[in-house]
ROTORLUM-170593 format. One record per residue (C-alpha): x, y, z negated; residue number from 0. Coordinates in steps of 0.25 Angstrom, whole numbers, padded with zeros to 4 digits. Example, Ala and Ser with C-alpha at 12.3 -4.5 7.8 and 13.67 -1.06 7.14 Angstrom:
% ROTORLUM-170593
- xx;yy;zz;lumfi
- 0049;-0018;-0031;0
- 0055;-0004;-0029;1
//
This chain:
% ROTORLUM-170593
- xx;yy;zz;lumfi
- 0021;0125;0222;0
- 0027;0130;0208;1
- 0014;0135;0204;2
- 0006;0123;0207;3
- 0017;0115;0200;4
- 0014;0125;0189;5
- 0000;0125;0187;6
- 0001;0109;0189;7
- 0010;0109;0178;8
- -0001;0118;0170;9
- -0011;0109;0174;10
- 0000;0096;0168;11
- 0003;0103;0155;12
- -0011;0105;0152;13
- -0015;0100;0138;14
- -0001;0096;0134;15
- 0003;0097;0120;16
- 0016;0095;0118;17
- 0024;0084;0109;18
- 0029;0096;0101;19
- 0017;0102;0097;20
- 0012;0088;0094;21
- 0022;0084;0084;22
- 0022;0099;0078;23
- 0007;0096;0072;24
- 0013;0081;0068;25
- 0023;0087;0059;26
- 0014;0096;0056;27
- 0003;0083;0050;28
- 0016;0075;0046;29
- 0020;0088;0037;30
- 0005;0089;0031;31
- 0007;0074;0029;32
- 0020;0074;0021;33
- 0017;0087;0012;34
- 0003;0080;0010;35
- 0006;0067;0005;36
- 0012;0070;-0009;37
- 0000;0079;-0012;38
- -0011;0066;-0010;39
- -0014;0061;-0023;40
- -0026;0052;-0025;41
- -0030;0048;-0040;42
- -0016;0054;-0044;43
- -0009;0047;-0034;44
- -0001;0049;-0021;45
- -0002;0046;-0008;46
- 0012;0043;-0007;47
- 0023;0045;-0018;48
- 0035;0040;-0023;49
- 0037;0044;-0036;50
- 0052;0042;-0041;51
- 0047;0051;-0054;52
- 0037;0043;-0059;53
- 0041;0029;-0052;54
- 0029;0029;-0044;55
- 0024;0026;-0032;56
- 0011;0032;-0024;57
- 0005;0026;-0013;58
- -0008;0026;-0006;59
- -0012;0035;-0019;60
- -0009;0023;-0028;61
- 0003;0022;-0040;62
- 0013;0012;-0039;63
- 0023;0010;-0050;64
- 0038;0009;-0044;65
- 0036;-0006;-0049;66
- 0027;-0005;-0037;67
- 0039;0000;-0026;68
- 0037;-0013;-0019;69
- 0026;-0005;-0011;70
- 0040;0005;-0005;71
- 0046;-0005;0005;72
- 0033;-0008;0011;73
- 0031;0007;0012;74
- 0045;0009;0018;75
- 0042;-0002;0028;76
- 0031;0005;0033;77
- 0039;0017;0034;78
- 0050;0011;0044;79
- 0042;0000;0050;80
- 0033;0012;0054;81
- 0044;0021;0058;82
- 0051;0009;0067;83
- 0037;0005;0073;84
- 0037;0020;0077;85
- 0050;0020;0083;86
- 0047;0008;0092;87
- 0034;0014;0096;88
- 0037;0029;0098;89
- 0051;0032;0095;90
- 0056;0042;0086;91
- 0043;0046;0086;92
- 0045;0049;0072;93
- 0059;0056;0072;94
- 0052;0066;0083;95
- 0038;0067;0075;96
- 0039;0061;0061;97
- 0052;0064;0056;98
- 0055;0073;0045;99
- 0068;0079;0052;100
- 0061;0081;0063;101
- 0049;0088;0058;102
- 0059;0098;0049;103
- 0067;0101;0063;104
- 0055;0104;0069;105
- 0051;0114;0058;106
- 0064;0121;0056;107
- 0068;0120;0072;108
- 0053;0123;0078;109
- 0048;0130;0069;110
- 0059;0138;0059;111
- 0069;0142;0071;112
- 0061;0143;0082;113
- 0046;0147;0078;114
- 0050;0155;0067;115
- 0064;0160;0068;116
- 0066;0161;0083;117
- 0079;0156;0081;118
- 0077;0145;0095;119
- 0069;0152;0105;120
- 0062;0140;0109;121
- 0057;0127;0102;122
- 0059;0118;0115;123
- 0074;0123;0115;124
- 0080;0114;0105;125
- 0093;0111;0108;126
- 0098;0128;0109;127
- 0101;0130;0094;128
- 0099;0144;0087;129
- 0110;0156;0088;130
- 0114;0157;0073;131
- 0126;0168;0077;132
- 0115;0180;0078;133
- 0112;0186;0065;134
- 0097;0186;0066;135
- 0097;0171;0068;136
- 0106;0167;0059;137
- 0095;0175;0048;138
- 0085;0166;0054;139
- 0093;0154;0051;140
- 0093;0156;0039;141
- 0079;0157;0036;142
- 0076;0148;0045;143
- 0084;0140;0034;144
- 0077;0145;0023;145
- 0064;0143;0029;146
- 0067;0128;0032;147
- 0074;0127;0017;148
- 0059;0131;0013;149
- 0052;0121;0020;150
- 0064;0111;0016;151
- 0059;0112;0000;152
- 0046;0107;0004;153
- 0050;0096;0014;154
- 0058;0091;0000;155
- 0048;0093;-0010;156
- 0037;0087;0000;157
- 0048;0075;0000;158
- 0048;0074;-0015;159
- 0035;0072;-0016;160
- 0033;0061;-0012;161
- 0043;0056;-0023;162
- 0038;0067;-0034;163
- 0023;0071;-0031;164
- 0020;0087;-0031;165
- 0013;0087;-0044;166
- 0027;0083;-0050;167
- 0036;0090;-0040;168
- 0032;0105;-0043;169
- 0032;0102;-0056;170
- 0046;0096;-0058;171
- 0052;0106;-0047;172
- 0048;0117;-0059;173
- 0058;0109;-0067;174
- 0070;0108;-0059;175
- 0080;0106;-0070;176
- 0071;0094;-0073;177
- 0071;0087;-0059;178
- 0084;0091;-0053;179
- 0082;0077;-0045;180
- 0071;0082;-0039;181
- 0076;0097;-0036;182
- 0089;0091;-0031;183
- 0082;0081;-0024;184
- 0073;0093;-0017;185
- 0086;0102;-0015;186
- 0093;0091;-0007;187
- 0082;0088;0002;188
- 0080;0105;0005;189
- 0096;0104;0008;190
- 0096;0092;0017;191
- 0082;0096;0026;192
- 0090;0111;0028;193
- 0103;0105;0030;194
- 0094;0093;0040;195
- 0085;0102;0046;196
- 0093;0116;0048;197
- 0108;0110;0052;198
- 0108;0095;0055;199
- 0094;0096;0062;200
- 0092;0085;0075;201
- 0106;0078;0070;202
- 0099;0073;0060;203
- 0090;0065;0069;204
- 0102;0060;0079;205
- 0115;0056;0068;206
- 0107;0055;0055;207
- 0091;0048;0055;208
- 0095;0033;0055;209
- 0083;0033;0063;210
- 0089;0038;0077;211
- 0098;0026;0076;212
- 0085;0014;0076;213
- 0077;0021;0086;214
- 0084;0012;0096;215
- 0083;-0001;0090;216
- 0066;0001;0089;217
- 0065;0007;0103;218
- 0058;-0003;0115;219
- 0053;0000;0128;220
- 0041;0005;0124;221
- 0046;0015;0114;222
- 0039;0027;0117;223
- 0049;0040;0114;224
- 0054;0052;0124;225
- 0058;0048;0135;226
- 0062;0055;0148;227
- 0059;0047;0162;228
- 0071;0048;0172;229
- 0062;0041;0182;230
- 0055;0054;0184;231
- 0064;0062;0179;232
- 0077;0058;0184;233
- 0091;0053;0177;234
- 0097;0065;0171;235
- 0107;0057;0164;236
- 0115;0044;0169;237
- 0119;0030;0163;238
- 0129;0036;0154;239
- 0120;0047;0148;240
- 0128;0058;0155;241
- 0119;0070;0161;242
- 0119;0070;0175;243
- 0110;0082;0179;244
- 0108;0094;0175;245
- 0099;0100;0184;246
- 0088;0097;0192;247
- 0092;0097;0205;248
- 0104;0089;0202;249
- 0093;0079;0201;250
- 0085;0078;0211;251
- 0096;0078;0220;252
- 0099;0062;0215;253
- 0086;0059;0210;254
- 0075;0068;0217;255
- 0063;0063;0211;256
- 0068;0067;0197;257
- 0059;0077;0189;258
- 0069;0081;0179;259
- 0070;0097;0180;260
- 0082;0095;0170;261
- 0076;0107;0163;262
- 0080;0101;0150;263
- 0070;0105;0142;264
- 0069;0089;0136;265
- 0084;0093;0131;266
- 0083;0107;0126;267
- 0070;0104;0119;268
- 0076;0091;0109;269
- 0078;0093;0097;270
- 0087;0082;0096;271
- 0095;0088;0108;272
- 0094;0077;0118;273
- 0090;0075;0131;274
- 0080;0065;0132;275
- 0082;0063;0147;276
- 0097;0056;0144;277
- 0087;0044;0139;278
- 0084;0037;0125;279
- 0093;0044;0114;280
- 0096;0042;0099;281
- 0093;0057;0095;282
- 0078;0058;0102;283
- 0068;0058;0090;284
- 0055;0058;0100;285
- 0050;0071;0097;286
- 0046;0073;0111;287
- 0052;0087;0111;288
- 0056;0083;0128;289
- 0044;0076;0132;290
- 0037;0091;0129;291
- 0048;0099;0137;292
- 0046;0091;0146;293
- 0033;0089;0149;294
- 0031;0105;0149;295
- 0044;0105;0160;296
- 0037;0093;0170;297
- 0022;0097;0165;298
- 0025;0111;0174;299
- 0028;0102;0185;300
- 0015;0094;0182;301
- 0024;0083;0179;302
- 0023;0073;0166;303
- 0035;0074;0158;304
- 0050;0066;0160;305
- 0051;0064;0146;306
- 0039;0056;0140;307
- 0036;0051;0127;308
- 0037;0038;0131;309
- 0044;0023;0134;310
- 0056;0018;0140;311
- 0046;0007;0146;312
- 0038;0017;0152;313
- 0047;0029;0156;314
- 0060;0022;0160;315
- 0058;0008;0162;316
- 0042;0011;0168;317
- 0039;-0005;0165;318
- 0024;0001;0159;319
- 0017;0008;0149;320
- 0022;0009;0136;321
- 0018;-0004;0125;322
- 0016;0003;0113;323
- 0008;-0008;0104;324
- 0019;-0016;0109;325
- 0023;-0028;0101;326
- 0033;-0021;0093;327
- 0025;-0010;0089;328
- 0015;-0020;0084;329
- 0025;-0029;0077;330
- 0029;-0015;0069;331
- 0013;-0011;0067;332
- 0010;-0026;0061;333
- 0022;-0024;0051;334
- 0015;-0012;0045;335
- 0003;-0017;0045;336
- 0008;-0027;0037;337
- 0016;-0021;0028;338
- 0006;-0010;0027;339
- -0005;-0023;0023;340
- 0008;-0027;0013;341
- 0009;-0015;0008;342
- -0006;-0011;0005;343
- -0007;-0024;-0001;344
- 0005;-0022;-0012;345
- 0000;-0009;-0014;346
- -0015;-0015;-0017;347
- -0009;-0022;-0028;348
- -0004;-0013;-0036;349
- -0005;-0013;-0051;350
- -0008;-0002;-0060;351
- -0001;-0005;-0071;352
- 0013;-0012;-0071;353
- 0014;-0023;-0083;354
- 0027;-0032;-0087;355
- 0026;-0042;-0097;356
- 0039;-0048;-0106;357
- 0038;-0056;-0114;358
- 0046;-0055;-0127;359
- 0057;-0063;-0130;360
- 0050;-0073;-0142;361
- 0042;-0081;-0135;362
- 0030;-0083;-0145;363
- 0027;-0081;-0161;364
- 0018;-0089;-0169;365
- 0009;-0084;-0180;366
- -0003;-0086;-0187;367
- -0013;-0076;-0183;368
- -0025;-0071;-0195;369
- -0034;-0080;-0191;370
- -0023;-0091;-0195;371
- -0021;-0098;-0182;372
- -0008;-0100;-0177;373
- -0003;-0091;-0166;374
- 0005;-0089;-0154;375
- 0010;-0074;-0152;376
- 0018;-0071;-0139;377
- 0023;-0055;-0136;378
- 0024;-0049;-0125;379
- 0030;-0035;-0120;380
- 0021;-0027;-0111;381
- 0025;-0016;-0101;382
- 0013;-0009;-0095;383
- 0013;0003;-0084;384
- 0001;0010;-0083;385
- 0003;0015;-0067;386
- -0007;0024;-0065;387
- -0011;0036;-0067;388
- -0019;0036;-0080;389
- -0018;0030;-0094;390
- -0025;0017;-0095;391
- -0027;0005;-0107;392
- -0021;-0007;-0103;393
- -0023;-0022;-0109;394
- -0024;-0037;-0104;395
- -0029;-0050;-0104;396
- -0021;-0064;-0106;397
- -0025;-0074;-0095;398
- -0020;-0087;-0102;399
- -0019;-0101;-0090;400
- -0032;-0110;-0091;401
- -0036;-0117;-0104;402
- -0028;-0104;-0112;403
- -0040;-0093;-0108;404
- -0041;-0083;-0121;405
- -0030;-0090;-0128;406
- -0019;-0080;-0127;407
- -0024;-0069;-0132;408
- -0019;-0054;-0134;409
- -0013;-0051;-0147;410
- -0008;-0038;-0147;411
- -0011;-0027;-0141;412
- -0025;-0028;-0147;413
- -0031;-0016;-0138;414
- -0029;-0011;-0123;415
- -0017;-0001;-0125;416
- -0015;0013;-0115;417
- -0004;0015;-0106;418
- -0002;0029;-0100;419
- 0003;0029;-0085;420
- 0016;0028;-0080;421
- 0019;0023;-0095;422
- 0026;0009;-0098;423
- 0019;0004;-0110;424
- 0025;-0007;-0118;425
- 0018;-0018;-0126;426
- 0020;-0028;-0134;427
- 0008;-0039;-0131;428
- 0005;-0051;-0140;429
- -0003;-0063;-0134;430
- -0007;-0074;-0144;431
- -0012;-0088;-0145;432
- -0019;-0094;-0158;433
- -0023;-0107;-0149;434
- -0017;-0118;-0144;435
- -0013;-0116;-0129;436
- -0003;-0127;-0127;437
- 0001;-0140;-0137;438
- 0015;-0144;-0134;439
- 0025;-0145;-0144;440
- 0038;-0147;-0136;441
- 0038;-0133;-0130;442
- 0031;-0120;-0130;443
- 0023;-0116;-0120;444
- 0022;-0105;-0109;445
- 0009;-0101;-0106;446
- 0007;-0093;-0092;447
- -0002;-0080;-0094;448
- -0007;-0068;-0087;449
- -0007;-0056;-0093;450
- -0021;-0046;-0086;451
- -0016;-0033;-0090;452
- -0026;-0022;-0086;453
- -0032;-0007;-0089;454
- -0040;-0005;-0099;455
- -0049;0005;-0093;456
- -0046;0001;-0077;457
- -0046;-0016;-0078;458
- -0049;-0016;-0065;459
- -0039;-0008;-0055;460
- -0027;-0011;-0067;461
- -0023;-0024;-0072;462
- -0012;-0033;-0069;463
- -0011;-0049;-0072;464
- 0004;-0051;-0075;465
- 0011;-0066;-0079;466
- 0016;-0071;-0091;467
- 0018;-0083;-0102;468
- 0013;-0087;-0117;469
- 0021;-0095;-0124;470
- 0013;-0105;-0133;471
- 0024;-0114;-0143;472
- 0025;-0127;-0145;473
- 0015;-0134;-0153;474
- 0027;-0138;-0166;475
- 0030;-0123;-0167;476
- 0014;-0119;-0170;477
- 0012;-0131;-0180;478
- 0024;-0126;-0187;479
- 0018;-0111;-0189;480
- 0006;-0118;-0191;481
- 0012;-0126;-0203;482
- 0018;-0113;-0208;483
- 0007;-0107;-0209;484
- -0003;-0118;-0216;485
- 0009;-0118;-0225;486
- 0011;-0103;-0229;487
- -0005;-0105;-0231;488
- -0002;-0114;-0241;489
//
């Protein structure tokens, strides 16, 4: 009988991969991912950056000034309407396959102790922690810190990137007394990931990540997460949470259809140190660590596993098949489509050059130009930011209302003038009048104008129409200059 059970169990296990194995390569393609990102440049762009340096921001491989942060709040939407829509839908599916923390615990517990330094015997025994007291281990400690303080430096400089791109980063860190920010910066995230990773480890999921505390609230029915079925398996624990077997035949002497071998292998293999079969708990972060033990246990038994990756609806309640594309999951999927279509939008629009126009504080001057006429001078100060990444000549149009068109003219500058990139340039601008545009002689007039500024060398991809006023005085104050200067010609 054991030996057809065994081969049974050979013939269930056949093909299975195991959750473990699984997320490994997705750490391995989220760590690709992360160290990539800063390095994509297209046209002198990032994919993604946040420059604090140089007030910039880069996305989609386009240049947004820091005038332009409004695009931020729709990215940070994005980010927790997506991590919420996530939770609803799979769990902490993140916490167990996306999360930072995570993925450095993996790497320093898998991989560091066990794989490399042999200081745990077995990677499916998590909850049995290192004997420091020897000699030999406690050397291993600490290169097992000194390997993981490594690693740490370039989990910080990979975040700092994305705030100060590599071509700047290796070049300031050559120049520490210069950026003690950044080195600082750099230092305190090295000391926080030892101190996180080494020493505070799973505690940091269950009393700190703010996270663990709205998991609840998002949870339905249908949320799919690791879950142990006590209809096969049997109530280990009571109403009150307290552990009532033990021991296998403890049981199947109340409940003798129960397929529990109380091996504990769900228990010993959490990182978190629970046991999934006492029901949904705070500290689970869906890694799926239990579903794999026990699917190897029960698969032997040509059995499917008691702990499933699945729903309460399903598992516990059995009122179904799970609903994902239920209508919360499609409420959350429409808002990022839409803020998504909002922000793609905002970010269409976006301006390669940033102008602000003051007016100055006298309102107008009247003088007599060289060709004798009478005429109406008013100044403006112009701030220009060429935002790209190369030098460019700016100038502009006037676009005066209807029945004004070529009436307004440009008086000074006379020529297109260059701007570097990144540089604020400041200019005095002169529009004038030598016609009549408006006859009143109660009160001057404000005209309404548009300014069509505009590159030079690029008209097309760089110009920008922004609003302002001409002021025209009234009719008594231009036949005064106008006597004043038929008399001085006499």
């Amino acid at each position: 009988m054991s030996e057809e059970m065994t081969l049974k169990g050979k013939e269930y296990l056949k093909g299975w991969t195991p959750w473990r194995l699984r997320r490994y390569w997705f750490y391995g393609l989220i760590t690709i991912f992360a160290l990539g990102v800063p390095w994509i440049k297209v046209g002198g762009n990032h994919l993604f950056l946040l420059s604090f340096d140089k007030l910039k921001l880069h996305l989609m491989f386009v240049q947004f000034d820091m005038q332009e942060l409004y695009l931020m709040p729709f990215l940070l939407m994005i980010l927790f309407i997506g991590i919420f829509g996530i939770t609803v839908l799979g769990g902490r599916v993140f916490c167990g396959w996306m999360c930072p923390q995570t993925i450095f615990r993996v790497v320093y517990r898998d991989l560091i102790e066990t794989k490399l330094l042999g200081l745990r015997k077995r990677i499916k025994n998590k909850q049995q922690a290192p004997d420091y007291s020897k000699v030999e281990n406690k050397i291993k400690r600490v290169v097992g810190i000194l390997l993981w303080t490594g690693l740490a430096f370039i989990a910080a400089a990979d975040l700092m990137w994305y705030f100060v791109p590599p071509e700047d980063f290796f070049a300031y860190i050559q120049n520490p007394a210069d950026h003690t920010v950044l080195i600082g910066t750099i230092l305190g995230i090295v000391a926080f990931l030892v101190y996180d990773v080494i020493f505070l480890q799973e505690n940091f999921c269950v009393y700190v990540c703010p996270y663990s505390r709205i998991q609840s609230v998002l949870y339905d029915d249908d949320t799919v997460m690791a879950i142990y079925n006590p209809n096969r398996g049997g109530d280990i624990y009571d109403a009150n949470k307290e552990k009532v077997f033990t021991k296998q035949k403890d049981l199947l002497s109340v409940n003798p259809t129960a397929e529990c071998t109380t091996c504990e292998s769900c228990v010993t293999v959490c990182p978190t140190h629970i046991d999934i079969r006492k029901g949904l708990q705070l500290e689970c972060i869906n890694c799926l660590e239990c579903v794999d033990a026990c699917t190897e246990v029960m698969g032997k038994l040509g059995k499917p596993s008691l702990v499933e990756w699945s729903s309460e609806k399903e598992t516990l309640f059995m009122k179904g098949k799970t609903h994902y594309f239920r209508p919360k999951i499609l409420g959350y999927i429409t808002i990022l489509v839409i803020v998504s279509i909002v922000l793609a939008m905002m970010g269409s629009k976006k301006e390669y050059m940033l102008l602000n126009i003051n007016k100055e504080n006298r309102l107008y001057s009247i003088v007599k130009n060289d060709e004798g006429k009478v005429q109406v001078d008013n100044a403006y100060t112009f701030l220009l930011q060429n935002t790209l990444n190369e030098e460019h000549e700016y100038y502009f149009d006037v676009i005066a209302p209807a029945g004004m068109e070529g009436k307004i003219k440009i008086g000074q500058p006379e020529k297109p003038f260059k701007v570097k990139p990144g540089v604020v340039k400041k200019k005095v601008i002169v529009l004038y009048t030598d016609e009549e545009l408006v006859h009143d002689d109660r009160k001057d007039t404000v005209i309404p104008i548009t300014i069509h500024a505009y590159a030079t060398d690029a008209k097309d991809k760089v110009a920008v129409n922004r609003q302002s006023t001409f002021t025209y005085p009234r009719e008594d104050l231009l036949k005064e200059k106008a006597e004043e200067e038929k008399a001085d010609m006499d």
